[in-house]
Residue, then its C-alpha position, 0 to 999 in steps of 0.5 A: x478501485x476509484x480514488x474519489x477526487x477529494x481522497x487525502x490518505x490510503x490505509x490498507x490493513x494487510x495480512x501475511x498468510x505465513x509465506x512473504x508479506x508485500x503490498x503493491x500499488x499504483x494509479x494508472x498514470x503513476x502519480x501514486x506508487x508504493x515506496x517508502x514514502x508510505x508508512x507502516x507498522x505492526x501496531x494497531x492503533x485506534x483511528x489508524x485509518x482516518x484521515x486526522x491521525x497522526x502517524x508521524x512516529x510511524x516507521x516508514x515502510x520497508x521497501x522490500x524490491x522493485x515489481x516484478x522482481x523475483x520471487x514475484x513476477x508481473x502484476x498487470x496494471x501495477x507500474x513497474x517503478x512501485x516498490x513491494x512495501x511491508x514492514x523490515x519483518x516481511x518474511x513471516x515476522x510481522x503477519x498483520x501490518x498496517x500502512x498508510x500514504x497521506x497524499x495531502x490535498x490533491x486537486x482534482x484528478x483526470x478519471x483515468x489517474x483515479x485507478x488505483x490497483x492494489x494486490x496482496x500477494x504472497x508467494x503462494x497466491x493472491x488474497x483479498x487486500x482490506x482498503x480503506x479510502x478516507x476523504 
């Protein structure tokens, strides 16, 4: 996935397919990584996604353990200082969880530092993530 120049927030809507809830991702160069700078809930709110809301009473998300260790393994294209993020019940508590990185404004980036890789991966296999990129 390209982040255009002008993104200012990543919102992704992911689901736990009863096993262990993760997200993880990175740009190529690292400037962007999941950790717990992000912010994650189990609540949905309306307008969740858009640039403008306010998620500044949202818990930051859970950092559940570092890429590539155990029980998951190396993700090609994945930094391996990003963070697997959820919310603290990852463990089949909560299944939907919705997070967010507001990445303020950011100058113009090189067109190898727009790549961001993304994965939703549970235990038993990789599943369809829902990104949402806002401008």
């Amino acid at each position: 996935m390209v982040l255009p120049c002008e993104t200012s927030v990543i919102a992704v809507k992911a689901t736990d397919l009863h096993v262990v809830g993760g997200i993880l991702a990175s740009t190529v160069d690292g400037s962007i990584l999941t950790n717990s700078s992000w912010k994650c809930t189990n609540v949905y709110y309306d307008g969740w996604q858009l640039v403008n809301f306010d998620d500044s009473s949202w818990p930051s998300a859970y950092a559940i353990a570092l890429h590539q260790t155990l029980p998951w393994t190396l993700v090609p294209g994945i930094k391996t200082n990003a963070y697997w993020i959820w919310t603290p019940k990852y463990q089949g508590g909560d299944l939907v969880v919705y997070c967010r990185k507001d990445l303020g404004k950011i100058s113009v980036f090189m067109p190898e530092q727009k790549i961001l890789c993304a994965y939703l991966i549970m235990l038993n296999g990789y599943y369809d993530i829902k990104q949402i990129v806002n401008r």
